[in-house]
PyMOL Python script that loads the backbone (N, CA, C, O; Angstrom):
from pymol import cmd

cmd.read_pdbstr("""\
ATOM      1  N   UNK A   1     -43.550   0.756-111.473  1.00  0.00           N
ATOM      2  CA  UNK A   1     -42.996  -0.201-110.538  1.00  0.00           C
ATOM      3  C   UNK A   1     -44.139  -0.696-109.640  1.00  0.00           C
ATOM      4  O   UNK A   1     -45.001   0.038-109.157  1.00  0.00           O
ATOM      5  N   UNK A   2     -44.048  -2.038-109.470  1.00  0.00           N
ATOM      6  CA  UNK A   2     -45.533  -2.690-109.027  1.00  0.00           C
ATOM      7  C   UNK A   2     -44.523  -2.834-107.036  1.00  0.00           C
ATOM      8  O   UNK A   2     -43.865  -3.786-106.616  1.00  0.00           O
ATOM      9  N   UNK A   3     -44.798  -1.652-106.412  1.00  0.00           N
ATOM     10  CA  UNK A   3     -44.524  -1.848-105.011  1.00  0.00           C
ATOM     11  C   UNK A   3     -44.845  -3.157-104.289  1.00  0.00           C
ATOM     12  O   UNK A   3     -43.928  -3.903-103.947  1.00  0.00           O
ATOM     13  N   UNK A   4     -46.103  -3.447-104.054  1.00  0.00           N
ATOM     14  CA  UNK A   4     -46.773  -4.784-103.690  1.00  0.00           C
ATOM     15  C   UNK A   4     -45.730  -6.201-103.975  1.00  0.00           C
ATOM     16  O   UNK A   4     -45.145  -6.909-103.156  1.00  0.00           O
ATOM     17  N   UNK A   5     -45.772  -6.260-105.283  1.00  0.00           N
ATOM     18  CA  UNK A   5     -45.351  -7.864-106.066  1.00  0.00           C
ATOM     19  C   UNK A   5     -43.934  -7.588-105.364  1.00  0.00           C
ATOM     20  O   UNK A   5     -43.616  -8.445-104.539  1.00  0.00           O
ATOM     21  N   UNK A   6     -42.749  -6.202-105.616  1.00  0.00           N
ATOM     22  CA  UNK A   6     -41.495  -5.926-105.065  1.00  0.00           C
ATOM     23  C   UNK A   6     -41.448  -6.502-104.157  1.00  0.00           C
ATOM     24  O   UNK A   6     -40.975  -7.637-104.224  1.00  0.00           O
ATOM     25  N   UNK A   7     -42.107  -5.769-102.381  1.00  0.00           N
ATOM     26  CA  UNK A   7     -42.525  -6.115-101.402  1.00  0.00           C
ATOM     27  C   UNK A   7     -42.498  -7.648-101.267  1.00  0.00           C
ATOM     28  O   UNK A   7     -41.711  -8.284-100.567  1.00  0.00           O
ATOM     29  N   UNK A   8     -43.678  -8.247-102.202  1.00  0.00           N
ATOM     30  CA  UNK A   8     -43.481  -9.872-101.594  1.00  0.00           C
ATOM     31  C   UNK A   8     -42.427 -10.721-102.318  1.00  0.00           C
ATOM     32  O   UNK A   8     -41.892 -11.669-101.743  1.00  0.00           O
ATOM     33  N   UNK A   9     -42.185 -10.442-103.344  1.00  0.00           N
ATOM     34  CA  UNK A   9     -40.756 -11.313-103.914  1.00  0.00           C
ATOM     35  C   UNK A   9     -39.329 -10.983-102.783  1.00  0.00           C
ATOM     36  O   UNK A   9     -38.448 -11.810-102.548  1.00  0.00           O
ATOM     37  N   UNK A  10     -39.399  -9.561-102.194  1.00  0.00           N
ATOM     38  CA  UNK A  10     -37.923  -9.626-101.035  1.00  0.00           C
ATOM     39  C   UNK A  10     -38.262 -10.606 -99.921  1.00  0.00           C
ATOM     40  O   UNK A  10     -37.540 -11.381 -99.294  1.00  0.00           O
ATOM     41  N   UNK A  11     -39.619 -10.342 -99.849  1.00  0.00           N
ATOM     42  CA  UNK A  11     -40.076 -11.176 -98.624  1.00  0.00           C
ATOM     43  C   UNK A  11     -40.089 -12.814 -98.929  1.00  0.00           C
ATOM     44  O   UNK A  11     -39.938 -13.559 -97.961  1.00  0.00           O
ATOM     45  N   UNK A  12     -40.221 -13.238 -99.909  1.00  0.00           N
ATOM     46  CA  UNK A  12     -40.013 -14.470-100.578  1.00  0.00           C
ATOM     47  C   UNK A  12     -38.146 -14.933-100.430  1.00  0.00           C
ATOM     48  O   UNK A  12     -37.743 -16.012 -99.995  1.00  0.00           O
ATOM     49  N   UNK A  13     -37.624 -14.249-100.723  1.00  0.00           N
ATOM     50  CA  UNK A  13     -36.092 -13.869-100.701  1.00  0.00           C
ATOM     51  C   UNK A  13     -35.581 -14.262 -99.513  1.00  0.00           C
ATOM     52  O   UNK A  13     -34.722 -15.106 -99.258  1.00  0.00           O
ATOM     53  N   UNK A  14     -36.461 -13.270 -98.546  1.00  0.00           N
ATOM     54  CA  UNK A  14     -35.999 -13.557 -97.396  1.00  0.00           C
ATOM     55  C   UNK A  14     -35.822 -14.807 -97.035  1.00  0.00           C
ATOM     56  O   UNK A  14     -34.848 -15.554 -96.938  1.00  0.00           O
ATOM     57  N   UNK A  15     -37.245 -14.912 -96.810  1.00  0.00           N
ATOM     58  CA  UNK A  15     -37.730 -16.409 -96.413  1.00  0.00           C
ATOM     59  C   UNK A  15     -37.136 -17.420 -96.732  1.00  0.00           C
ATOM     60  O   UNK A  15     -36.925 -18.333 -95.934  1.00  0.00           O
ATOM     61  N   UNK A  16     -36.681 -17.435 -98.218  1.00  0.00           N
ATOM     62  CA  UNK A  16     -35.467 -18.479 -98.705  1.00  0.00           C
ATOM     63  C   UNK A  16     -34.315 -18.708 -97.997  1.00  0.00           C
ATOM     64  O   UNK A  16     -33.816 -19.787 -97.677  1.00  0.00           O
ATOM     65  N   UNK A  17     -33.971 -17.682 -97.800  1.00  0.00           N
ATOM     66  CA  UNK A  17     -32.580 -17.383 -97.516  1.00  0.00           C
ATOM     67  C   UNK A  17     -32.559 -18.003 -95.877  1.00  0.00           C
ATOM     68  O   UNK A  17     -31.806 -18.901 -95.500  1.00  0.00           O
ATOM     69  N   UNK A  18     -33.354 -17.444 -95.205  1.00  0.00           N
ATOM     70  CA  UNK A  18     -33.422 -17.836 -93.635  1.00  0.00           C
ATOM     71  C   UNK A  18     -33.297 -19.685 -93.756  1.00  0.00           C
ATOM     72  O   UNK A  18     -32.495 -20.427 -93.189  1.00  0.00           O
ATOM     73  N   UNK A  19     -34.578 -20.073 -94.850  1.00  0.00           N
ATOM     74  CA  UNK A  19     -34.685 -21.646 -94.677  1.00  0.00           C
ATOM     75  C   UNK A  19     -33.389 -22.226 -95.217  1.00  0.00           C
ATOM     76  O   UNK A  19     -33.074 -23.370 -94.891  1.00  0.00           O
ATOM     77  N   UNK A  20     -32.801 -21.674 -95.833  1.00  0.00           N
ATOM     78  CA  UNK A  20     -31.330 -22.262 -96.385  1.00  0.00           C
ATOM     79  C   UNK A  20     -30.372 -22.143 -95.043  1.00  0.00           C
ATOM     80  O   UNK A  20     -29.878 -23.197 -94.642  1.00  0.00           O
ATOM     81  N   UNK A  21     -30.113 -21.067 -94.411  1.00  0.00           N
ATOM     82  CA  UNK A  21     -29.547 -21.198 -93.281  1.00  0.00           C
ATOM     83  C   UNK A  21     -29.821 -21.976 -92.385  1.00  0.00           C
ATOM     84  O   UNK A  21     -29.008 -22.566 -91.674  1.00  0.00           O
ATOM     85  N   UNK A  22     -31.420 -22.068 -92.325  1.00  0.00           N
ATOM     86  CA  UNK A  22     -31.427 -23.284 -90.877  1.00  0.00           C
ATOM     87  C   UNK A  22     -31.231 -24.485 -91.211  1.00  0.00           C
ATOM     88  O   UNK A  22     -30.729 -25.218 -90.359  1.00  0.00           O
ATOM     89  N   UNK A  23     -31.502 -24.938 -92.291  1.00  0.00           N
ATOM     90  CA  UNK A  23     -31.406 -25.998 -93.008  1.00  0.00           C
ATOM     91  C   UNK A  23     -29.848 -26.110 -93.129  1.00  0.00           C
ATOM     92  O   UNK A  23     -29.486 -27.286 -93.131  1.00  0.00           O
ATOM     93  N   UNK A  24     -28.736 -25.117 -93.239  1.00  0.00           N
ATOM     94  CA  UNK A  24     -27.412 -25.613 -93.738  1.00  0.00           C
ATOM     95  C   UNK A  24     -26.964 -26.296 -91.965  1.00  0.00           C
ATOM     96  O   UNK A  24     -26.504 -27.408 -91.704  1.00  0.00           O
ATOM     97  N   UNK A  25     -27.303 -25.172 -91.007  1.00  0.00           N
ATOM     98  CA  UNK A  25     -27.111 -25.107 -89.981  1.00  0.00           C
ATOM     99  C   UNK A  25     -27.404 -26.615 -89.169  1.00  0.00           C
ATOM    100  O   UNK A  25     -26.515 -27.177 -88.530  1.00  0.00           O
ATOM    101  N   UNK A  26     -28.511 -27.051 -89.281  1.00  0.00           N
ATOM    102  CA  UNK A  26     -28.905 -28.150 -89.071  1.00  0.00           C
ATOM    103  C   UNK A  26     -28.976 -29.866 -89.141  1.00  0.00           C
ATOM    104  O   UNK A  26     -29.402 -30.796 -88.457  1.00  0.00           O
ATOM    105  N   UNK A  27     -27.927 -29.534 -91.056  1.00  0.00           N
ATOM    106  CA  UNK A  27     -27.067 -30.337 -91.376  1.00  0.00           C
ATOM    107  C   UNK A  27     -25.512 -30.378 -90.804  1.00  0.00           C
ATOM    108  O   UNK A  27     -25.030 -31.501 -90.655  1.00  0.00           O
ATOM    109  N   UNK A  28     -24.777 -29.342 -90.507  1.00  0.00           N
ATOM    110  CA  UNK A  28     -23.888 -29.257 -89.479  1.00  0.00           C
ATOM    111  C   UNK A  28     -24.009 -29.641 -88.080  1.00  0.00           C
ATOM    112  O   UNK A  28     -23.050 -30.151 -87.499  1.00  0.00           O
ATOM    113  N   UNK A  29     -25.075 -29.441 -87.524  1.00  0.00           N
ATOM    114  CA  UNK A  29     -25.042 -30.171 -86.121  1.00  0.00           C
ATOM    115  C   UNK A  29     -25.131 -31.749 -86.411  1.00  0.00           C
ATOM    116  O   UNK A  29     -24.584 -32.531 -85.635  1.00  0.00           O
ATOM    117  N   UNK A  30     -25.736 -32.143 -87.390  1.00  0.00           N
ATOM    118  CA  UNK A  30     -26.245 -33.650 -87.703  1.00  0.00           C
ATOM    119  C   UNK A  30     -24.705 -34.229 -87.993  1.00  0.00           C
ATOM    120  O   UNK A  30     -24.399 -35.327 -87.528  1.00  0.00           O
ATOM    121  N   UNK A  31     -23.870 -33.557 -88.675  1.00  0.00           N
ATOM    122  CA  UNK A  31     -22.494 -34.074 -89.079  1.00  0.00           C
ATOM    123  C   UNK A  31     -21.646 -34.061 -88.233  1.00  0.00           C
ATOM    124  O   UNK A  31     -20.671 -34.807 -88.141  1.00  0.00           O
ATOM    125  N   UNK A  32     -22.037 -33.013 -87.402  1.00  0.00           N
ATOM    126  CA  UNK A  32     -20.991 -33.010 -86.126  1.00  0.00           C
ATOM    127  C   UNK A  32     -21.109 -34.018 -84.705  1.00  0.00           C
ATOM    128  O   UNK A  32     -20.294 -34.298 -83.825  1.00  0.00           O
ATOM    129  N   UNK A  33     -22.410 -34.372 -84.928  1.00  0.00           N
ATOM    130  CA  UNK A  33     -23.212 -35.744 -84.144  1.00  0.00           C
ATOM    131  C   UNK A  33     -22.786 -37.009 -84.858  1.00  0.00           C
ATOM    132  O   UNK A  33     -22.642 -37.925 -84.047  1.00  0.00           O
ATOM    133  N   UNK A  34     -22.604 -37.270 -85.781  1.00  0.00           N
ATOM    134  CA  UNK A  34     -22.098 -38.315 -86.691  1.00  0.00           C
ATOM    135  C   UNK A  34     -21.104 -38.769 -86.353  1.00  0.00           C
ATOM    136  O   UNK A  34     -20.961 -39.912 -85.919  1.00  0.00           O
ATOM    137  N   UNK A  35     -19.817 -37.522 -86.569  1.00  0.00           N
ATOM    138  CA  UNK A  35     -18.635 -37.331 -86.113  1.00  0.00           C
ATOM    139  C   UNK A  35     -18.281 -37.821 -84.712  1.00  0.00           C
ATOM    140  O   UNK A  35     -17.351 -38.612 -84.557  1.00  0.00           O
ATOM    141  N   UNK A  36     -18.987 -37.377 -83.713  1.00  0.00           N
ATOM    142  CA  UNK A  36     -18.678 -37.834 -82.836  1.00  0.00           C
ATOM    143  C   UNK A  36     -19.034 -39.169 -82.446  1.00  0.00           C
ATOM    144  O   UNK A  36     -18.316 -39.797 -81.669  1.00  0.00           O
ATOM    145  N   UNK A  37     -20.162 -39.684 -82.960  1.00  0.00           N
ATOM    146  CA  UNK A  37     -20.313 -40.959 -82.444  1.00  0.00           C
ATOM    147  C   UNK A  37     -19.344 -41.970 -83.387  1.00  0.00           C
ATOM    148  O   UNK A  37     -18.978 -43.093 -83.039  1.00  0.00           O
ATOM    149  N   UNK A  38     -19.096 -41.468 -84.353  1.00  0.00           N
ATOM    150  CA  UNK A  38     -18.112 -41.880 -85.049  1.00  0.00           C
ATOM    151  C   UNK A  38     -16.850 -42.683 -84.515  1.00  0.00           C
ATOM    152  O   UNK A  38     -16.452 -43.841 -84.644  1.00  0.00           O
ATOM    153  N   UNK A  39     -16.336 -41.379 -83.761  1.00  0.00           N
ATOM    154  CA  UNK A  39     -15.091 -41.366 -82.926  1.00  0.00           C
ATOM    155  C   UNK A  39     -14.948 -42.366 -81.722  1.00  0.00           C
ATOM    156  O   UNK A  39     -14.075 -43.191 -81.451  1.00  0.00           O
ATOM    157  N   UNK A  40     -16.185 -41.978 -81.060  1.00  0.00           N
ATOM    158  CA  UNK A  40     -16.438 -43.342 -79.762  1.00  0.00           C
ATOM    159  C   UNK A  40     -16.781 -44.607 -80.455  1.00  0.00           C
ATOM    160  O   UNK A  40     -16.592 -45.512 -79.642  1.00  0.00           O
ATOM    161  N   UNK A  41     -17.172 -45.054 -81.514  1.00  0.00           N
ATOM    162  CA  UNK A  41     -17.642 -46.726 -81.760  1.00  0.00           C
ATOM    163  C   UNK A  41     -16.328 -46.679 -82.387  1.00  0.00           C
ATOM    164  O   UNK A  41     -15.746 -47.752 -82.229  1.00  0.00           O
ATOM    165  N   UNK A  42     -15.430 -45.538 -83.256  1.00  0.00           N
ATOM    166  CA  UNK A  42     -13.786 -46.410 -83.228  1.00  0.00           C
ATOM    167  C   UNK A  42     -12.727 -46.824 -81.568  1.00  0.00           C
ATOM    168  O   UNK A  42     -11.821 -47.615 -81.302  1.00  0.00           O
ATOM    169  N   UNK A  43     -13.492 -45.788 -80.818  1.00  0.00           N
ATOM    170  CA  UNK A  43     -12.404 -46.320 -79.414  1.00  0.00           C
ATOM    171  C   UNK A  43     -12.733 -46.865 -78.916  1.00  0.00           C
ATOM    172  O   UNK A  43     -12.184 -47.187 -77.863  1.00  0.00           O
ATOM    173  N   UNK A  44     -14.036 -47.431 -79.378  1.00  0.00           N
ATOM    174  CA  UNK A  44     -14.586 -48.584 -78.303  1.00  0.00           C
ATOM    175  C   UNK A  44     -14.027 -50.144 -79.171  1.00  0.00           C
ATOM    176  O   UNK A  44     -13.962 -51.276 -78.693  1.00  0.00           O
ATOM    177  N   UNK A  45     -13.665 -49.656 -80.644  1.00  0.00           N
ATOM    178  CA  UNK A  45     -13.335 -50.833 -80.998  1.00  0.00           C
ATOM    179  C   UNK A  45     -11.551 -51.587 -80.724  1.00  0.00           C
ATOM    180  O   UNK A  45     -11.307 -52.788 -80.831  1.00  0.00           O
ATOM    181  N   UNK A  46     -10.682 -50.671 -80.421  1.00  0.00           N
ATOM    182  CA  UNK A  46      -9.596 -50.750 -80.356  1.00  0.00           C
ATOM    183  C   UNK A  46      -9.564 -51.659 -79.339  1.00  0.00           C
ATOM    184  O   UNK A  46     -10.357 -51.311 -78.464  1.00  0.00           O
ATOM    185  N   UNK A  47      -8.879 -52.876 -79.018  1.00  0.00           N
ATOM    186  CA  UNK A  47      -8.791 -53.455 -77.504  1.00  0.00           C
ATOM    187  C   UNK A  47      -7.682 -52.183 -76.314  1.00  0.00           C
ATOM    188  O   UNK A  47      -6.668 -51.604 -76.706  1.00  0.00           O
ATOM    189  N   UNK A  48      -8.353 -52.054 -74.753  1.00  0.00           N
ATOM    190  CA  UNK A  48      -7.676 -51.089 -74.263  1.00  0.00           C
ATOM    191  C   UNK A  48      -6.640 -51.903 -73.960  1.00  0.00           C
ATOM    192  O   UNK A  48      -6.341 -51.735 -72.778  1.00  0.00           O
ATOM    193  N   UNK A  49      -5.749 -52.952 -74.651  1.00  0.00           N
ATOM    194  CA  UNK A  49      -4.712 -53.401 -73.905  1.00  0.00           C
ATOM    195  C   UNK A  49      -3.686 -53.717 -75.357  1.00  0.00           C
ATOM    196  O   UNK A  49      -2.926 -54.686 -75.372  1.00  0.00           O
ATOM    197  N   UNK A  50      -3.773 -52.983 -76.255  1.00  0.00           N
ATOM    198  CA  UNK A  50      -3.509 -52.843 -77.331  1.00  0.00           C
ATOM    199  C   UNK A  50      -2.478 -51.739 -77.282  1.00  0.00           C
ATOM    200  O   UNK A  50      -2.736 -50.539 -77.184  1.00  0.00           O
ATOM    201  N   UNK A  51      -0.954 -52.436 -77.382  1.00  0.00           N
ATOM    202  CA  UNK A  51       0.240 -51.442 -77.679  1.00  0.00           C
ATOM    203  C   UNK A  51       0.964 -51.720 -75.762  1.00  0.00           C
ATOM    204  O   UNK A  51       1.943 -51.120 -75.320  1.00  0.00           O
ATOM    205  N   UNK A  52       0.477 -52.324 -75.306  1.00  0.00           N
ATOM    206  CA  UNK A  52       1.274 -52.794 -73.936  1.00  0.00           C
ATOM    207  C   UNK A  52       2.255 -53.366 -73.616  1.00  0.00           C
ATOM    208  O   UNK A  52       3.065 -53.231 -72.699  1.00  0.00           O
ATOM    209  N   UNK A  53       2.114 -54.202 -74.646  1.00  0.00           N
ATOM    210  CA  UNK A  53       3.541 -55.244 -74.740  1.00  0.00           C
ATOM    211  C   UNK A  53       4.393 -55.588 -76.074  1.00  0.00           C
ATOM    212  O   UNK A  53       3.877 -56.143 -77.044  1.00  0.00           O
ATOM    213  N   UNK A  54       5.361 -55.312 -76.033  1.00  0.00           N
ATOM    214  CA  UNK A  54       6.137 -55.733 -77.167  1.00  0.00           C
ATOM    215  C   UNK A  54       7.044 -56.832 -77.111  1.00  0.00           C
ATOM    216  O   UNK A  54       7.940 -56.966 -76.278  1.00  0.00           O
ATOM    217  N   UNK A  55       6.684 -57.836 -78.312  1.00  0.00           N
ATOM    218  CA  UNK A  55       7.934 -58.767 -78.277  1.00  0.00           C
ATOM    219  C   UNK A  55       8.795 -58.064 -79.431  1.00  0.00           C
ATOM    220  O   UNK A  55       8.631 -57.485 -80.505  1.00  0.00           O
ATOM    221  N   UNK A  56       9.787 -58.457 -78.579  1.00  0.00           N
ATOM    222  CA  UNK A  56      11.334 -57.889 -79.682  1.00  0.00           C
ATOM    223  C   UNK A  56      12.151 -59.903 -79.566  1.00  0.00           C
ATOM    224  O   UNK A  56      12.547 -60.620 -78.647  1.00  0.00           O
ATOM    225  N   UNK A  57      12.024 -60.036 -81.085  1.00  0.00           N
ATOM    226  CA  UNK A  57      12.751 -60.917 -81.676  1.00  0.00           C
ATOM    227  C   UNK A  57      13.986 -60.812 -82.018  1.00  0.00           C
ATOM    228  O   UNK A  57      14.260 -60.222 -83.064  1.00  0.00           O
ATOM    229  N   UNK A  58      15.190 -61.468 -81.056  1.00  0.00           N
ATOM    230  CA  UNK A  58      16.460 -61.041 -82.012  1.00  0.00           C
ATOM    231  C   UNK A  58      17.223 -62.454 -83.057  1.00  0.00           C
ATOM    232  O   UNK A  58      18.177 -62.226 -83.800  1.00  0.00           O
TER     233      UNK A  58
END
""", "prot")
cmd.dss("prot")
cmd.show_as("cartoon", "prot")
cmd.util.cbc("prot")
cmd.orient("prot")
């Protein structure tokens, strides 16, 4: 059993693994920033006087 090569392939492992997390992590804040600006350029598009008045036709 080659200890050394073991040693750096977990450590390789690791390292993967951490950059996949910050990386997943990082795409979640970016989507959740999206999301929200999302949300405000739809309520900014609605007129605020939209649903105030109703005509009723009989």
């Amino acid at each position: 059993m080659d200890i050394p090569a073991l040693s750096m392939a977990m450590s390789m492992d690791r390292l993967h693994m951490e950059v996949s997390v910050a990386v997943a992590s990082k795409v979640m804040d970016t989507m959740e920033t999206t999301g929200e600006e999302l949300a405000e350029m739809l309520a900014a598009s609605i007129p605020s006087d939209l649903g105030q008045n109703i005509d009723v036709l009989v």
